[in-house]
C-alpha positions as CSV (number, residue, x, y, z in Angstrom):
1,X,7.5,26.2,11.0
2,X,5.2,26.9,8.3
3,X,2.0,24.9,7.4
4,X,4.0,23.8,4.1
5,X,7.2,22.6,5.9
6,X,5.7,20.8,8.1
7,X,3.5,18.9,5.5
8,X,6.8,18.2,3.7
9,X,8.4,16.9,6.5
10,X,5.2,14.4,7.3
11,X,5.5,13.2,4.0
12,X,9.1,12.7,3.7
13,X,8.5,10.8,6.9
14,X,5.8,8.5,5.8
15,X,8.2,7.4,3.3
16,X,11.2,6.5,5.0
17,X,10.8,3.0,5.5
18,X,11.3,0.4,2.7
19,X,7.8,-1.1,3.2
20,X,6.3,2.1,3.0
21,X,7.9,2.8,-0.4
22,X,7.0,-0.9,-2.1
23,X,3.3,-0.1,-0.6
24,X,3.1,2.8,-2.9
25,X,4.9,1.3,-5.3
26,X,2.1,-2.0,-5.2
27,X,-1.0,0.5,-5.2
28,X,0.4,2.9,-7.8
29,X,-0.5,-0.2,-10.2
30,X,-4.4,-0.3,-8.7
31,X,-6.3,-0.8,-5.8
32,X,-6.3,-3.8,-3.3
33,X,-7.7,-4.7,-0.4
34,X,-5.3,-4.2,2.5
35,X,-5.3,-8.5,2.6
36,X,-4.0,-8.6,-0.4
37,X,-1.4,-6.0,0.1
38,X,-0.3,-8.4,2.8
39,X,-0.4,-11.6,0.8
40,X,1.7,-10.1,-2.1
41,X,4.2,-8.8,0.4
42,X,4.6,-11.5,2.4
43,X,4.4,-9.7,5.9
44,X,1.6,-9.8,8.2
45,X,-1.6,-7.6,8.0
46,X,-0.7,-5.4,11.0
47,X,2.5,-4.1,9.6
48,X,0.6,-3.1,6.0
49,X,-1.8,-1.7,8.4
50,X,0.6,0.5,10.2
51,X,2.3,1.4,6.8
52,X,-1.1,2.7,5.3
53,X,-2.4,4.6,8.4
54,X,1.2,6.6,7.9
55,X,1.2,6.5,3.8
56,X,-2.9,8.2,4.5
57,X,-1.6,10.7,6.9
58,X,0.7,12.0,4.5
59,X,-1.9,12.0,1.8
60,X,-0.7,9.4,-0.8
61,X,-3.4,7.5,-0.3
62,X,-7.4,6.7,-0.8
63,X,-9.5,4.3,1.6
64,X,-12.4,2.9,1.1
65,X,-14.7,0.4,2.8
66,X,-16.9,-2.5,0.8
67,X,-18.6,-4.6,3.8
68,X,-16.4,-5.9,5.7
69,X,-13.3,-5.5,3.2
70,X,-11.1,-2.2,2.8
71,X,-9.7,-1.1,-0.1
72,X,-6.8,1.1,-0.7
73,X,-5.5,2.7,-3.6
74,X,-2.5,5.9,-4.6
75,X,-4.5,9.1,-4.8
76,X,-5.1,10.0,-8.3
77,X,-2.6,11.6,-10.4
78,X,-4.0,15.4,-10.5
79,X,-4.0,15.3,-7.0
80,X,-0.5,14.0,-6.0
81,X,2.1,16.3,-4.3
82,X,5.3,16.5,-6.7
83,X,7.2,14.6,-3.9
84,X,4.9,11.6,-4.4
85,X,5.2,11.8,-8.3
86,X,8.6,11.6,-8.1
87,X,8.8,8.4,-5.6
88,X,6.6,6.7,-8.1
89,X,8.9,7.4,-11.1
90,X,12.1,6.3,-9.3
91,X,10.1,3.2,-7.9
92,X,8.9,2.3,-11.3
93,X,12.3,0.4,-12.2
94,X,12.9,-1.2,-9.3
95,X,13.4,-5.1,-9.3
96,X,11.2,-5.2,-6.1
97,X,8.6,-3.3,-7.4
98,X,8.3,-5.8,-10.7
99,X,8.6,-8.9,-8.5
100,X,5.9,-7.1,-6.3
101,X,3.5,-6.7,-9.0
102,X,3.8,-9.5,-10.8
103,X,2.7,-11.8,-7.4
104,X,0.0,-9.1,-7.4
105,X,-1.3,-10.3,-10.4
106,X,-1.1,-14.0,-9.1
107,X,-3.3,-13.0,-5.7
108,X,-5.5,-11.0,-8.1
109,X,-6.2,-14.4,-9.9
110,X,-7.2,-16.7,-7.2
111,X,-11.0,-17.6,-7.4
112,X,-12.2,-15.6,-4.3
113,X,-9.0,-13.0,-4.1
114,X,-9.9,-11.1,-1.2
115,X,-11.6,-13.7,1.0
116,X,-8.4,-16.1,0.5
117,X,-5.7,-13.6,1.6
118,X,-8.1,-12.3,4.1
119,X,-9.2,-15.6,5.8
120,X,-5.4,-16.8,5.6
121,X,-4.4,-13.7,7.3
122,X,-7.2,-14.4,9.7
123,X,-6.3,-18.3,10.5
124,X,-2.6,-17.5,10.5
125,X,-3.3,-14.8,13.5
126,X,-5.8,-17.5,15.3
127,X,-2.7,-19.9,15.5
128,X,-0.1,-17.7,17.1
């Protein structure tokens, strides 16, 4: 198999699952910290987590670290393999996608964003 193939076949992979899909759907509209990609989709931080680590691996995404929090965003446009463009289009109109972004925007606008959906995600986990 050829280095190409097999790239297309990771990334066809990574996107296979519907979480994965309204994870690049989410981050397509800007960068979050992966707490706050679990507060707007209502599933607990260790899932997002395992949806990132394969949405990275495939190279749709961008990490990066600011103390203690870690911020993940859609690579840039230039850089995006067609497949990825096209996911994003089709995603676009999706009812999900909307209702996704628009409790983005509500977890954006909390007073400490980050620290409240990762110190809920935190005391949630210390409970169970």
């Amino acid at each position: 198999m050829t280095h190409e193939l097999r790239t297309l076949v990771e990334q066809v992979k990574a996107v296979s699952h519907p979480l994965r899909l309204r994870v690049l759907a989410l981050l397509h509209a800007g960068e979050l910290c992966v707490c706050q990609v679990a507060e707007v989709l209502q599933v607990p931080q260790s899932s997002v987590s395992e949806a990132l680590r394969e949405l990275r691996r495939a190279g749709f995404l961008l990490e990066r670290k600011e103390g203690r929090w870690v911020f993940v965003s859609v690579v840039p446009s230039k850089k995006q393999p067609p497949l990825l463009k096209g996911l994003l289009a089709e995603l676009a109109g999706l009812p999900e996608v909307g209702q996704d972004r628009a409790r983005a925007q509500q977890v954006k606008g909390l007073a400490l964003p980050i620290a409240s959906a990762c110190l809920k995600d935190q005391l949630e986990a210390s409970h169970v």
